[in-house]
Residue, then its C-alpha position, 0 to 999 in steps of 0.5 A: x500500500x502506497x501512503x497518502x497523507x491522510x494514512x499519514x496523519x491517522x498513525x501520527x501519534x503512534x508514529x510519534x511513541x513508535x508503536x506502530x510495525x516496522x514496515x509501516x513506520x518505513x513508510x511514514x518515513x519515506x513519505x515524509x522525506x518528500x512531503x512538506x505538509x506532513x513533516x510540518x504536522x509532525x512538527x507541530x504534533x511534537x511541539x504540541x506534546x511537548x508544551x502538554x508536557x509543560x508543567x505551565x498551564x494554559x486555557x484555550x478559547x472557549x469552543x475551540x476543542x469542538x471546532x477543532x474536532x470538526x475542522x479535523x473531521x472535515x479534512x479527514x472526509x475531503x471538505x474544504x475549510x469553512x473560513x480557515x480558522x479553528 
């Protein structure tokens, strides 16, 4: 199976604690040598991790969470952005 960048980004996370098999993580690997837009997210997912790591708390807009989720699922199923914000 040739990965896109939508197999990318549902194995992220388990990309990032490298729990998933062998094959597929070499896969990841030789898509992200060539692709700019998954390198990024995986930077961000990192960055992102790191800053939940940190023992300083912070408070997200109200709503955010759910427009998060919606924007997400909205990439996942190939629609087009609202207005482009979160």
């Amino acid at each position: 199976m040739k990965l896109n960048c939508k197999h990318v980004w549902m194995y992220i996370s388990d990309y990032i604690d490298n729990s998933v098999d062998p094959e597929l993580r070499l896969q990841i690997e030789r898509h992200l040598e060539h692709c700019e837009i998954c390198s990024a997210i995986l930077d961000s997912t990192r960055n992102i991790l790191y800053l939940t790591a940190d023992d300083r708390t912070f408070t997200l807009p109200i709503g955010f969470s759910e427009r998060l989720h919606a924007r997400i699922r909205g990439e996942l199923a190939g629609h087009p952005r609202d207005n482009g914000e979160i």
